[in-house]
C-alpha positions, 0 to 999 in steps of 0.5 A: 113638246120638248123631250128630255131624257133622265138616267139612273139607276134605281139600286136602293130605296134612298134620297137619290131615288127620291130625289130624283123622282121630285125633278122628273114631277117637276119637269113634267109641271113645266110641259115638258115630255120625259123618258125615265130611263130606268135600270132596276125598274122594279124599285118601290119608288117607282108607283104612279108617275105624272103625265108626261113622264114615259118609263123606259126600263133598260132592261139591264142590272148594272150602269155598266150593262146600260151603254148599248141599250142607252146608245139605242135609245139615244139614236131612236129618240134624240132627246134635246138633253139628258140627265144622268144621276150616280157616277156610274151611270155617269160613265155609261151615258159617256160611253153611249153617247160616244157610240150613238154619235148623237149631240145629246147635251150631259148633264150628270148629278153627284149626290156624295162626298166621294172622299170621304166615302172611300176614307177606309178603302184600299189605294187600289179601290180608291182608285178603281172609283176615281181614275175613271172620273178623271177620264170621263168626266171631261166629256160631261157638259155640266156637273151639278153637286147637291152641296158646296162640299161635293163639289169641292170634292169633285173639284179635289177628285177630278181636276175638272175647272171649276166652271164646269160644275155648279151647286143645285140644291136638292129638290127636297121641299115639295106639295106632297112632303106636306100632305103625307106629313099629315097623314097618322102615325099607328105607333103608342109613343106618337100618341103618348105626347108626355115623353119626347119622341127623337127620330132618325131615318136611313140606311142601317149601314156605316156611313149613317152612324146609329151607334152613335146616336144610340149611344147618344141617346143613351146620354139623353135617357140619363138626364130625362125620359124620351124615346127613339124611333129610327127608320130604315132597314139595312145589315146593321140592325142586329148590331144596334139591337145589341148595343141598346141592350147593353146600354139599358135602353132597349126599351125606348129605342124602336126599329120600324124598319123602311117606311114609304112616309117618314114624313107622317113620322118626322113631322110628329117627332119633337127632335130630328138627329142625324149622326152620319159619318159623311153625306152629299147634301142630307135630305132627311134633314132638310125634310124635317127643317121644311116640317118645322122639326127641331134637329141636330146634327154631325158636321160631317163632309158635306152638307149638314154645315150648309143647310145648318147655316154654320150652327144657326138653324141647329147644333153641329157636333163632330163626327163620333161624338156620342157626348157632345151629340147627347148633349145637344140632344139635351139642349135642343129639347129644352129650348127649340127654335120655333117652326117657322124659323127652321122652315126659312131655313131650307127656302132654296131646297123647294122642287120648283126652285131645284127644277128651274135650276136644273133645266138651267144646266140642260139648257133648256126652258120652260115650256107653254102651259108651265103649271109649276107654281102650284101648291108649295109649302 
């Protein structure tokens, strides 16, 4: 049985992780066997794992910490190829595949347009995080960007030709998105189906933007009753519990907090909006296309543009936008595109289509016994 390494660091409760974890299900249906080399192992992403997955917890904080241990694993197991998720550990992976001397084959998964995330830092912070792209970058096999706007960034950024780099998209549509889609929602505003329920999902950090889909929603409250449910934790709730006081509309604006299933939410809401500043590739988005869920978005760097398909599936508006962003809310009410429209939509995002064109890049192929084909929506 083929033996493939995947290296990430587990530093948040996101897409990436998530992401991430949908591969290894998806390599592991294919036959073969797979280390999950783990820094922050203790993440709550990580609950049962298939069978053929082995978790290897690196015992490490930080992908800066992981090189020796990595080096170790990589001279005792030898595995045929490896995937690495984050820039950093990107980075380590190079080093410690230098110091093994073993010819493990690098793949490494960028999932943020670098540019603009590092938009309102410093010439030296920018730099810190870009010169050493440039230098290790090289080394790597095969970069894979999860959108056509990272992967022009990463071109802009590093230098790197253009035929070491690919587009793959998120492996975002999977067996179970459906199943916990259809699990209940304890929440009066899921039950009460008379007034609109709008929901978005993230962080509650900068790059997401909720103040301005507060007040957006506060445009949308204006012109007709609706509610607004957004799910994630982070340091700005405070802020945004503030601002919906301000406008008037903090009764119909919830903050649940993180939730393991923002499907079961998702799949139950009558809009989805996502007002980020800047993104990789949007998994929440593509999520609630793949449930059928009417959405809007910003036209941020990168991603909404292309899984919108230019506007075709659902309004785009300027980053910051707060009325044009009200407004689409407004329309996308009054006349959604039906379910099965949206759902075409995000056809390349399924974890089988995702999976095959990773093991693509590691070189590899599916192994005997391949039970992939199972049960997608």
């Amino acid at each position: 049985m083929t033996r493939l390494a995947v290296f990430i660091s587990f530093s948040g409760e996101g897409g990436v992780e998530r992401m991430v974890l949908n591969l290894v299900e998806g390599f592991a249906a294919r036959g073969f066997a797979v280390d999950l080399l783990a820094i922050r192992a203790d993440s709550a992403h990580l609950g049962s794992l298939p069978e053929g997955v082995r978790l290897i917890d690196l015992g490490v904080r930080h992908s800066g910490l992981a090189v020796f241990p990595l080096m170790r694993y990589l001279r005792t197991h030898r595995p045929a190829a490896m995937l690495v998720a984050k820039d950093r550990a990107i980075r380590a992976a190079v080093l410690a595949r230098a110091l093994a001397r073993v010819p493990v084959r690098i793949v490494g998964r960028l999932g943020t347009n670098l540019s603009a995330a590092l938009e309102d830092r410093a010439g030296l912070s920018r730099w810190l995080r870009v010169a050493p792209m440039r230098w290790f970058y090289p080394a790597v096999d095969r970069v894979v960007c999860v959108s056509q706007g990272v992967l022009d960034d990463t071109v802009r950024l590093t230098g790197l030709p253009r035929e070491q780099l690919q587009v793959v998209r998120n492996p975002v549509v999977t067996p179970r998105l459906s199943a916990m889609a259809a699990e209940a929602v304890d929440h009066p505003w899921v039950a009460d189906r008379s007034v609109p329920l709008v929901l978005a999902a993230g962080r509650l950090t900068e790059q997401k933007d909720f103040p301005t889909l507060v007040r957006a929603f506060a445009v949308l409250r204006r012109a007709q009753p609706a509610r607004l449910v957004i799910l994630g934790d982070g340091r700005q709730r405070k802020k945004l519990e503030a601002l919906a006081a301000e406008l008037g509309v903090a009764d119909d604006i919830a903050l649940p907090g993180f939730t393991p299933n923002p499907y079961a939410w998702m799949a139950k809401a009558n809009l989805f909006v996502l007002s980020s500043a800047w993104e990789g590739s949007p998994n929440v988005l593509t999520e609630a296309l793949a449930l059928g869920v009417p959405s809007v978005a910003t036209d941020c760097p990168s991603g909404p543009r292309e899984v919108l398909a230019g506007g075709r599936f659902g309004a785009l508006v300027p980053v910051g936008d707060a009325a044009g962003l009200g407004q689409a809310m407004i329309d996308t009410l009054a006349a959604p595109l039906p379910a099965e429209v949206l759902k075409s939509a995000v056809a390349e995002y399924s974890r089988e289509a995702s999976a095959s064109a990773y093991l693509a890049a590691l070189g590899l192929h599916a192994e005997a016994g391949d039970n992939s084909g199972r049960g997608e929506i």
